[in-house]
C-alpha positions, 0 to 999 in steps of 0.5 A: 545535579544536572543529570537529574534535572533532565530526567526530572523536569519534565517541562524542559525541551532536553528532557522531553527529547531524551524521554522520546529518544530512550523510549524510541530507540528501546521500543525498536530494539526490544521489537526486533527480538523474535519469539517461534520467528515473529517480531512485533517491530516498532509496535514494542515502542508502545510497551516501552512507553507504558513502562516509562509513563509507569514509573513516572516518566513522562512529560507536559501533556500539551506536548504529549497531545502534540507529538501523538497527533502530529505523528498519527499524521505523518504516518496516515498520511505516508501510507495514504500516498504510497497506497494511492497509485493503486487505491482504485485499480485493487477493484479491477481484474477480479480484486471486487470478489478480493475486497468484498471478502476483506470488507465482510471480514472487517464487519465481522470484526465489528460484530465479534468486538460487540457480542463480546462487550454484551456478553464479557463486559458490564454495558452500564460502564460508558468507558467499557465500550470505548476500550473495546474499541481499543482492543479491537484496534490491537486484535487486528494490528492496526496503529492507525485505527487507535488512533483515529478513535483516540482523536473522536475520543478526545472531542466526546469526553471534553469533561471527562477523563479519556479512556486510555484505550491503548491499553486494551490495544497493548493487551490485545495485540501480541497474541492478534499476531499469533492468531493470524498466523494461526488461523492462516496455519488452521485453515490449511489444516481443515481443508487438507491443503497440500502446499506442493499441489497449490504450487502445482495449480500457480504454475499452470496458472497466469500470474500476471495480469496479460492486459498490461503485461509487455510481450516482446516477438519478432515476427514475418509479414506474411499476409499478401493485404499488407504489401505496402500498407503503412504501419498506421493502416495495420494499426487500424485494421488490427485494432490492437495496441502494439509498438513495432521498435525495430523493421528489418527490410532488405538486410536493412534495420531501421526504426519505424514511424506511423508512415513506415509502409510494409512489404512481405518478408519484412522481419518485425520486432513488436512489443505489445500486451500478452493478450493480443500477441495471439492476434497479432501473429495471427494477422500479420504473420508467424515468429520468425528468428533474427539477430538484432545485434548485427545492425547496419545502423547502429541502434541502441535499447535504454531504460531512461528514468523520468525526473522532470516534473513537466512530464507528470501527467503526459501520455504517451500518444501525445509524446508523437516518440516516433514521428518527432523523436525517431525512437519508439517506446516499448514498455513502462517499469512502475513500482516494480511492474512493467506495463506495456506502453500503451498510447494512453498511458499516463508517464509519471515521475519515476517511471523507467521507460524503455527507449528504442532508436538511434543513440542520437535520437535516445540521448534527445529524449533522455534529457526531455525526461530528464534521467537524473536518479540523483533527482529522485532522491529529493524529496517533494517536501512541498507535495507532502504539507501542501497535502497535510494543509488540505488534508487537515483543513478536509478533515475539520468540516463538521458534518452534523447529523441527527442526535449524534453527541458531536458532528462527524469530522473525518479528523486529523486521521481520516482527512488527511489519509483521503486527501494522500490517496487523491493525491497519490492517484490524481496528483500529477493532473494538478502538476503535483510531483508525487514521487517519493522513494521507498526509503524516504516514504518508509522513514517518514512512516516510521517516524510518525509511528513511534512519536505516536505510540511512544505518545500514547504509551507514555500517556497510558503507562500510568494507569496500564497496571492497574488496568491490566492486573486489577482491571479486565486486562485478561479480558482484552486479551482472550476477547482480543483473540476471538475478534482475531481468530473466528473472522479469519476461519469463516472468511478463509473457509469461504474464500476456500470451500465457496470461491476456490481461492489458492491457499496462497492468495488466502493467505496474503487476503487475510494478511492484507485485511488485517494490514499485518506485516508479520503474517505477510511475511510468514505467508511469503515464506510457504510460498515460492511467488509473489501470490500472498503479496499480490493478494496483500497489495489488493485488499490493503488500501481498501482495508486500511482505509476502513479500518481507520474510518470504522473505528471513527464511526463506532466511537462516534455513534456508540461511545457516550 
């Protein structure tokens, strides 16, 4: 019948699109189920796999490499561009102390994934050291990884069978994801935290870093130097970074320019960086109290979106807003962060810039930027294979060193993920739009993860039981755990006893190390701020671009 042929040919389109469709959509499914509040979310699409290759379902095995390789791809690459903004500023204003202890981690890692192939595995067997690699992937949750090592894999055993090491991944990663909140859960024990009283330590402390957070005041000339110096001059003796929006001089409101000259009395309304408000105060004058909304010109204040690509790069210094456009720029929201509107700021597309000045002279600088949200919502297909075309071509330079079996490449996985980040960070000096929404980066990061797992599973399933029952399945699952587990207690400990870390920011350091949602979000639930998400986003680049680059190495210059 027609219904068996397309669950039976396994070489026909239909039944190769079915196949990925089933597993898929059940691996997602099952994956939303939460055991204790933990999920293990579209990771379930791997067992689904093993369970379809196991009882034969699979399909040409062309097809199978294609898909996996392909969405390993995809996905390193989405997360390359979403990580690259803050790729290098995660090493400023004290995140080196936070990516030093996420880096030692990931070693420690390493050395536990080692001691326990000397001691728990037989050393003679070439194929137990690549599944080690394999667990190690699965005990610090991380896809990418298995599958940057199951590419080297591939080029090392040409004339043998591949170790399917997505099954120590499969063994080792439900219980990675109770370790780590289990760790995170010890650590707090050990040190007789009290979650109130670290609560108690954030509110006295500034979240935020004051550089680049906006201040907004309003303040009184009060300083006799200042009679009739222009708002230039203040800006050189002062020697701070701050945008006067509004000036209110004799009952009369108007929107200053470089030129604008002050007199005592005159009522400011300035935004700077936090950290200079004191300063500011100090040398013009003290907070004075007015209300803006009364106004003899009518002045309006707007969040204009930027969507030309003509401004991706430009900085603000060079917009001359104040003197050609008659508006003043107060602040720029990125990603959710405001910054202040440094002169040297770089504006990028879909940035939201507040503009300050008359509704004539706002409505200008609107259309120069553009402000259509509708605009945002297209996606930069171009950006996106322009980025995959270098990134591919960057990870198949051969770099021959010494008695290595294979030239070290950084791969399909490697390349592209370095190239996304570059693009990410520095896309706009090249005129490449770089902007992609949450949700469209979200879908193609999805999409590119379960064709890989579900790949992988489908490729595994056959030998998965035999693996698990008969084999050293129970191994890769208690030395799974100790990869997982002891890396965290040292780490958090230090963190704590050595380097005075809150609980929380521990929390989110070992959350973002291990490039683990699930922990991110039971860490968020203890805490009332954004401390574990901050502390996430911080080590997170660094550690997942180690993460993929380490498991290359280890199977390059160890697997035989």
């Amino acid at each position: 019948m027609w219904i068996v042929d397309l669950f039976t040919q396994t070489d026909s389109v239909a039944h190769i699109i079915l196949l990925y469709a089933v597993v898929i959509a059940i691996g997602v499914y099952l994956g939303k189920i939460k055991v204790c509040g933990i999920s293990l979310g579209v990771t379930f699409v791997l067992f689904a796999g093993l369970v379809a290759g196991h009882f034969g379902l699979t399909a040409p095995a062309d097809v199978l490499a294609f898909l996996q390789d392909f969405g390993l791809t995809l996905f390193v690459f989405m997360i390359g561009l979403q990580v690259g903004p803050g790729f290098f500023e995660s090493f400023r204003h004290g995140g080196i102390l936070m990516n030093s202890l996420a880096t030692a981690l990931i070693i420690l890692n390493i050395v536990i994934m080692f001691a326990c192939y000397h001691i728990f595995f037989d050393t003679s067997n070439p194929v137990n050291l690549p599944m080690m690699v394999g667990t190690m992937t699965g005990a610090v949750t991380n896809t990418p990884s298995l599958g940057a090592a199951s590419e080297v894999l591939t080029s090392i055993f040409k004339d043998r069978a591949v170790p399917q090491i997505a099954s120590g991944y499969a063994c080792a990663y439900p219980l990675a994801v109770l370790g780590m909140i289990g760790g995170i859960i010890v650590i707090r024990y050990i040190c007789k935290i009290k979650l109130s009283k670290e609560e108690e330590e954030l509110a006295k402390q500034d979240e935020e870093n004051a550089e680049i957070k906006p201040h907004l005041m309003t303040i009184e000339v009060k300083n006799t130097y200042l009679e009739k110096k222009r708002l230039l001059q203040v800006h050189e003796f002062l020697n701070r970074d701050f945008v006067c929006s509004r000036i209110l001089h004799n009952n009369h409101v108007s929107i200053p320019n470089r030129d604008t000259v002050f007199h005592l009395g005159d009522k400011l309304y300035i935004v700077c960086a936090e950290s200079d408000a004191e300063a500011i105060i100090a040398f013009i004058g003290p907070e004075a109290q007015v209300d803006w909304g009364e106004q003899d010109v009518p002045m309006v204040s707007k969040r204009i979106v930027v969507t030309r690509s003509q401004m991706n790069g430009k900085t603000l210094g060079k917009m001359h807003f104040s003197s050609v456009y008659g508006v003043n720029v107060t602040r720029v929201t990125r990603q959710g962060m405001e910054l202040f509107a440094s002169p040297n700021l770089s504006l990028q597309v879909g940035d939201r810039i507040m503009v300050v000045g008359k509704e004539d002279q706002v409505n200008r600088v609107e259309a120069m930027m553009g402000n259509s949200v509708k605009r945002l919502d297209a996606p930069n297909i171009a950006t996106i294979f322009i980025g995959l075309f270098i990134g591919v071509i960057f990870g198949s330079i051969p770099i021959y060193i010494s008695g290595m079996p294979v030239p070290l490449k950084l791969g399909i996985a490697g390349g592209p993920l370095i190239i996304a980040i570059l693009i990410g960070r520095f896309g706009y000096k090249v005129h490449l739009v770089t902007y992609t929404t949450t949700s469209a980066n979200l879908m193609l990061r999805e999409i590119g993860m379960v064709l890989f797992l579900a790949s992988v599973g489908i490729k595994a399933g056959a030998e998965f039981w035999e693996t698990v029952v008969q084999g050293d399945g129970l191994k890769y699952v208690y030395t799974g755990f100790m990869i997982t587990f002891i890396p965290i207690l040292i780490i958090g400990l230090t963190a704590r006893l050595k380097f005075k870390f809150n609980y929380f920011a521990i929390a989110g350091l070992i959350s973002g190390s291990y490039t683990d949602p699930p922990a991110l979000a039971y860490s968020s639930s203890i805490c009332s701020r954004e401390v574990p998400a901050v502390s996430y986003s911080t080590v997170y680049p660094l550690c997942m671009f180690l993460r993929i680059f380490v498991a290359q190495l280890i199977v390059l210059f160890c697997c035989r």
